[in-house]
N, C-alpha and C positions, 0 to 999 in steps of 0.2 A: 671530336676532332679539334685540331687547335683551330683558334678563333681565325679565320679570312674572309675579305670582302669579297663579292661577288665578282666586284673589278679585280681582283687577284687573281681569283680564281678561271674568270676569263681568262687572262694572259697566260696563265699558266697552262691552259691545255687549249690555247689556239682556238677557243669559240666568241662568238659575237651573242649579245647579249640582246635580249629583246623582251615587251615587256614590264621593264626595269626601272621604274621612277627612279631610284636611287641607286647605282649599282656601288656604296659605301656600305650596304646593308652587309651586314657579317651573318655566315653560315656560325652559329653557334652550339648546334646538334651532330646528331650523327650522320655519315651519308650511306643511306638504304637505297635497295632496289625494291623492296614490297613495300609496297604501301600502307600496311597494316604495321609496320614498326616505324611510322612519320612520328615526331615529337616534335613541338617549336623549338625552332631555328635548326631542323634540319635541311641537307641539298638532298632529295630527290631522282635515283640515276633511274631514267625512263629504258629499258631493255625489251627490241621484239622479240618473245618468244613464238614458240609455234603455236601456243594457244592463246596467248594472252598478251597485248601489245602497253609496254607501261606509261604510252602518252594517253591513252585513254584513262587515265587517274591522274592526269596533273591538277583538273578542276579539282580533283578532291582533298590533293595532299596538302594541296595550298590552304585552302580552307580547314586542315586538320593540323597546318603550322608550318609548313614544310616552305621556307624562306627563297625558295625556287627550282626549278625542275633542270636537271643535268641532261639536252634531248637532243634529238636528230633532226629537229624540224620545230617549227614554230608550236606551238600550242595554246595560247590566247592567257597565257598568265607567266609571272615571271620565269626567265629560261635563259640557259646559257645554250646554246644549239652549237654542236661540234658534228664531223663529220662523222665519228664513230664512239659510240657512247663507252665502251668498253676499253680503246685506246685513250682517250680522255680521264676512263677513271685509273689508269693506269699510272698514266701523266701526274695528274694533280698525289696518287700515292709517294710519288716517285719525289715529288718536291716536299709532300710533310716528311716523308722519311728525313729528307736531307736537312729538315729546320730542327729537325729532334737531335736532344742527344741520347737518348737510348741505344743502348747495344742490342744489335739484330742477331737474336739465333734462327738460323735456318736448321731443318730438319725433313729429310724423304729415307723413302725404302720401303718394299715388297711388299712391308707387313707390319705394324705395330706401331705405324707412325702417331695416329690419333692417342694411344695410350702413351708412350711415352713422349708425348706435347703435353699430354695434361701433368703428368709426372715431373715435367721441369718448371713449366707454370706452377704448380704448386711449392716447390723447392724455392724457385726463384722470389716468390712473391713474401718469401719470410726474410728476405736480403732487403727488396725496393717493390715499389709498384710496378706490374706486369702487363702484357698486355698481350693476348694469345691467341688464335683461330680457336673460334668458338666449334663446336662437332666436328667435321673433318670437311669445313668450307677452304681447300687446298687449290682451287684449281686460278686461272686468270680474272675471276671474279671475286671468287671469296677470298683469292688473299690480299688485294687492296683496301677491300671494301674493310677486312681488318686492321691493316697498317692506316686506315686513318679514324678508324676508332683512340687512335693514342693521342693524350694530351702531353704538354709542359712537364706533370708530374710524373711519366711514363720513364722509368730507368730499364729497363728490359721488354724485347719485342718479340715474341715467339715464332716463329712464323713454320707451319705444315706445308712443304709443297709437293704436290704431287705429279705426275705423270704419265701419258697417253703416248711419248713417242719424243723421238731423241730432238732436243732443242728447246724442249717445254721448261724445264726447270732452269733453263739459262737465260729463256724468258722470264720468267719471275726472279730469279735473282737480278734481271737486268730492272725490274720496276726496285727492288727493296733489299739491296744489297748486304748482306750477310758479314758480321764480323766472325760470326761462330758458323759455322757448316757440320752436320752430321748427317751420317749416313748408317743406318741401322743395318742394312741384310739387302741381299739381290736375292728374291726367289721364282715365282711363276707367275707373281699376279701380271695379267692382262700381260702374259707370253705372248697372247694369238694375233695381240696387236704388235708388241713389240719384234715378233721374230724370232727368239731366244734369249739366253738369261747373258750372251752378252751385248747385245744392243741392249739390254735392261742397265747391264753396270756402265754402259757407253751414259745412257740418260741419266742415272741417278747419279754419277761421276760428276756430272756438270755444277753441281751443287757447293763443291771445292773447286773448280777452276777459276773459279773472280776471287777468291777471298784475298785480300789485301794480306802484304807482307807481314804485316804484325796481329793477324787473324788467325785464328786457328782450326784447323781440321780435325773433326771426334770422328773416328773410324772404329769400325767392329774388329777388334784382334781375330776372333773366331771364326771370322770368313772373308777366305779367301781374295773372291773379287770386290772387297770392301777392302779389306788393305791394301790391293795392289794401287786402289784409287791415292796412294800419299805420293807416287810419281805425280800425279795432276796437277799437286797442289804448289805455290810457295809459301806456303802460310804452316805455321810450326800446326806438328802433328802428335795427337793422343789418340793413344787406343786404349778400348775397354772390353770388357772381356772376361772370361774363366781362365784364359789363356796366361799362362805364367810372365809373357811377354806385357800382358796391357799392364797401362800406366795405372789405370783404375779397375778392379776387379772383385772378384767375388772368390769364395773362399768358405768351405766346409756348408755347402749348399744342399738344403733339406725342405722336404714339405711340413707341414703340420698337419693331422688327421683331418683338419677340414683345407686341406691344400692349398695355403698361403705361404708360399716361400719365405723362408729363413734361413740368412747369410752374413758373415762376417765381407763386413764393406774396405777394403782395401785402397787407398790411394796414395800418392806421393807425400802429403802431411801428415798422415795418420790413418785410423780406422775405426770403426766405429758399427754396432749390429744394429742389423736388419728386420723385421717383420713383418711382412708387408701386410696390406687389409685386401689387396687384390688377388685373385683368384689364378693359380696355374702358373706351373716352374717358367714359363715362356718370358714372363714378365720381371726375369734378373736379370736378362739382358737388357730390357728396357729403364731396367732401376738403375744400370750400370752406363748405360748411356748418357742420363741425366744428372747420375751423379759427376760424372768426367765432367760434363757443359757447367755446374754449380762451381766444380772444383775450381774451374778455369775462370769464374768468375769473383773467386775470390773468398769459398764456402768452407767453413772448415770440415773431416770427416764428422764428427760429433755433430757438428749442426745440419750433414744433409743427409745421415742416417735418421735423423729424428722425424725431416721432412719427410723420409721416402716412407718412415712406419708409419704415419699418421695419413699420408696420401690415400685418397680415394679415387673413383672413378667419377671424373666429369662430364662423360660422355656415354648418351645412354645406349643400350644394348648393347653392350662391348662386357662380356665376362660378368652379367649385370644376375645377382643373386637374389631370388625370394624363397623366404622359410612359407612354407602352406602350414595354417593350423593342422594340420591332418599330419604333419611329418615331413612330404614332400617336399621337395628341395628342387626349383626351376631356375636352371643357369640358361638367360637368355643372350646367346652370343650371336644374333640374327641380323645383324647389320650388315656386314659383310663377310665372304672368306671367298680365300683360296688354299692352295693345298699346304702351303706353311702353316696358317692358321686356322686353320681344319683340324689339321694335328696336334696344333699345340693346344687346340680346344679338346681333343680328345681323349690329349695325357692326362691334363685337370680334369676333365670328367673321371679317368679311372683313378685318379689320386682322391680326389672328393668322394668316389662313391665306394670307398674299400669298406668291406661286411654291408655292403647295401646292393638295391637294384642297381642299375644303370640302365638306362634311356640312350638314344643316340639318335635324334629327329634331325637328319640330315636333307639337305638339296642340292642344289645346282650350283657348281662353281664356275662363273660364267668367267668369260676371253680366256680362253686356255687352248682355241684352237687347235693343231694336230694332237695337242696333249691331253686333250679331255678326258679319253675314254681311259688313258691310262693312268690318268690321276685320281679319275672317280672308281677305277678299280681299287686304286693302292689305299684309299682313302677306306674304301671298307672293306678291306684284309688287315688294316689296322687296327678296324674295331674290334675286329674276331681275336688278335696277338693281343689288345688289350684288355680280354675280357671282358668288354659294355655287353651286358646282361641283351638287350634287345634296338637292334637296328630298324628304325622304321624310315625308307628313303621316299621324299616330297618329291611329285612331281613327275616328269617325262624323261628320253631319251638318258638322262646323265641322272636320275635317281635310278634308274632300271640298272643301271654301271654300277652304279653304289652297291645296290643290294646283293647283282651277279657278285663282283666281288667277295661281299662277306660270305656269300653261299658257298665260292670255290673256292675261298680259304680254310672254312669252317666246316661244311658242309653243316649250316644252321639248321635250314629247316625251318622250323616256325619262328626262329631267333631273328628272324631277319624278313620286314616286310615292306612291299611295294607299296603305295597308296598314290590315288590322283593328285590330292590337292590337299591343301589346309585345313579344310573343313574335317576332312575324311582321316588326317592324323588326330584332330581335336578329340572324334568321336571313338578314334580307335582309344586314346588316351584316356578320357575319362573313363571307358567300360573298364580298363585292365588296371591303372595305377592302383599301388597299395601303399600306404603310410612308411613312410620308408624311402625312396625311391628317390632318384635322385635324375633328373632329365634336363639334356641336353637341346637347344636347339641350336641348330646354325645352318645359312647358306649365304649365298650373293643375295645383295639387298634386292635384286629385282622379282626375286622370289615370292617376300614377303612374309618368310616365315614368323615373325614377330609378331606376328598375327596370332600364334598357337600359340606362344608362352603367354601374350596379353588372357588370350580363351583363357588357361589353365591356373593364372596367377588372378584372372579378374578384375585386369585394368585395362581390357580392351572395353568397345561397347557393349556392355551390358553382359560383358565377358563373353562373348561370342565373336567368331573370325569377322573382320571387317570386310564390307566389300572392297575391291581393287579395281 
């Protein structure tokens, strides 16, 4: 964080200091909420959770260098005490943004947000120094707690935000206002909260409505209620896209035998080819989104085709690949999904596994509300249309959907199997894989499938499903 004294930082979010021999002492660290990443001269934000309350570690942070604790109450060591720890750290975000001059890009949507965050962060970071939400910390917490990780040398600010319901991302643009806004796709994730796909584009709309006159709007050409969002805006508008219309586009779009898209990169200065290293066609729309946001910031084609083929994945379980000595090939995409990226995880499996097995270790795609049952049908009628050699559905009520599905599209039969739990995929998997093969996993993170791919790649404990 940029260097402030504690007396700053009091006034800046309205708390009284207690404590405090000196309140000229400068926070010259990071500011965390876990205690286990304190370093000297970090602040400290004290947060009740349901199990663990964080003024109960202020004795320790302090003594592990933590320059004073950001709380809701006194705690017998230096402390700035605000009424609400959460609107405070929002507060004091809201004032380093404003002392920065980094250009803020904001970015939400449906589905691909964490992957195409890390894909402009890396683009961007070969322009100036970056500074990005680290995994997919998007929410009122993880995105301050990021915007004031950036210092003085910080020329670009990434920022993922996410949402639970219409007003939330207008709450975060209101702490860390956005000179870039994008918006990738409206599809189903967490429907059952939002209501429909359009109270979804009502929310993730909100993302362009602050941006200042001379900001700019990156909308998806190829969908629909993602263009209609440039009424929202008064901030100049680029599309990106396959669509003949986007400003930045993609062009004679192909896989490679082990299914890393390959595309001529199209934008308003030129063009320049693609490679990518990451895994499944889903991921041009996400190379094309960051390339627009690079464009606009002043990138030439040549130079952010180079970035996009050399980009990796930052973020782990997202399209995350291990070769097994044995041949086997474990694509662990178990972080999250819903039915957009369900699919698009299951087009790359059948592109990756042509002349080989396929695997398809599916679960539960959770907040989908009235749409569950017919999403986890369509989602394994998919697997059957794209030939994945064997469905094995984790889990309860919406893996039993999974599997009915594949069975009444295909009439599988053994193609297609039910299982309780993680354990009981592990154990189906080791008896049948054969050198060759190529396996998928994925569901909602609450699942925990990650846990199977760790078993079968052997970086879980002792390569064995962890308990939960």
């Amino acid at each position: 964080m940029i260097a402030l004294s504690l007396a700053e930082i009091a006034a800046v979010v309205g708390g009284q200091t207690h404590d405090i021999p000196d309140p000229s002492v400068q926070v010259t660290g990071p500011v965390v909420r876990d205690s286990r990443e304190v370093r000297p001269g970090s602040l400290f934000a004290a947060f009740v959770g349901e199990r663990v309350d964080g003024h109960d570690y202020a004795q320790a942070v302090v003594e592990a260098g933590a320059v004073a604790v950001l709380a809701s109450r006194p705690v017998g060591v230096p402390a700035i005490v605000v009424d609400d720890v959460q609107t405070a750290l929002g507060a004091l975000a809201r004032h380093v943004v404003r002392r920065l001059g980094a250009t803020l890009v904001a970015l939400t949507g449906s589905a691909g947000k964490t992957s195409t965050k890390d894909l402009i962060a890396q683009v961007l970071q070969r322009k100036a120094p970056t500074v990005f939400t680290p995994q997919s910390l998007n929410n009122e917490i993880g995105l301050p707690l990021t915007a004031l990780t950036a210092t003085e040398e910080t020329r670009f600010l990434v920022l993922e935000m996410g949402a639970r319901g219409v007003g939330h991302i207008r709450y975060l643009t209101g702490l860390t206002p956005p000179k870039i806004g994008l918006v990738l796709n409206v599809g189903t994730a967490h429907i059952g909260e939002f209501g429909g796909r359009e109270q979804i584009a009502q929310a993730k709309g909100e993302i362009v409505e602050g941006l200042p006159e001379d900001g700019t709007a990156v909308l998806n050409a190829d969908d629909p209620l993602v263009r209609a969002m440039a009424s929202r805006t008064k901030a100049k508008v680029v599309l990106f896209g396959e669509s003949a219309e986007a400003d930045v586009r993609a062009e004679n779009v192909r896989l490679t035998d082990s299914g890393q898209p390959v595309f001529r990169l199209r934008t308003p200065s030129g063009a320049g080819d693609v490679t990518m290293r990451l895994y499944g066609e889903h991921h041009v729309s996400n190379a094309l989104a960051a390339a627009a946001v690079a464009h606009e910031l002043g990138m030439s084609a040549d130079e952010i085709a180079l970035a996009l083929s050399e980009a990796g994945s930052l973020s782990r379980w997202r399209m995350e690949v291990t070769e097994r000595p044995d041949g086997v090939t474990i694509v662990n995409d178990a972080y999250n999904a819903n039915p957009e990226s369900m699919r698009a995880a299951l087009k790359a499996l059948a592109a990756m596994g042509k002349g080989r097995r396929t695997w398809a270790v599916l679960g539960k795609m959770a907040e989908l509300g009235d749409e569950a049952l017919a999403e986890h049908d369509a989602v394994g009628r998919l697997a059957v249309r794209l030939n994945v050699s064997k469905l094995v559905a984790v889990g309860g009520t919406e893996a039993s959907w999974l599997q009915l599905g594949a069975y009444n599209e295909g009439s599988w039969g053994e193609e297609s199997v039910h299982v309780s739990d993680a354990q009981a995929a592990v154990d189906l998997l080791r008896s049948e894989l054969r050198p060759g093969d190529v396996v998928l996993v994925k569901a909602s993170r609450s699942v925990g499938l990650e846990s199977v791919a760790q078993a079968l790649t052997g970086t879980g404990a002792e390569g064995e499903v962890a308990a939960r």
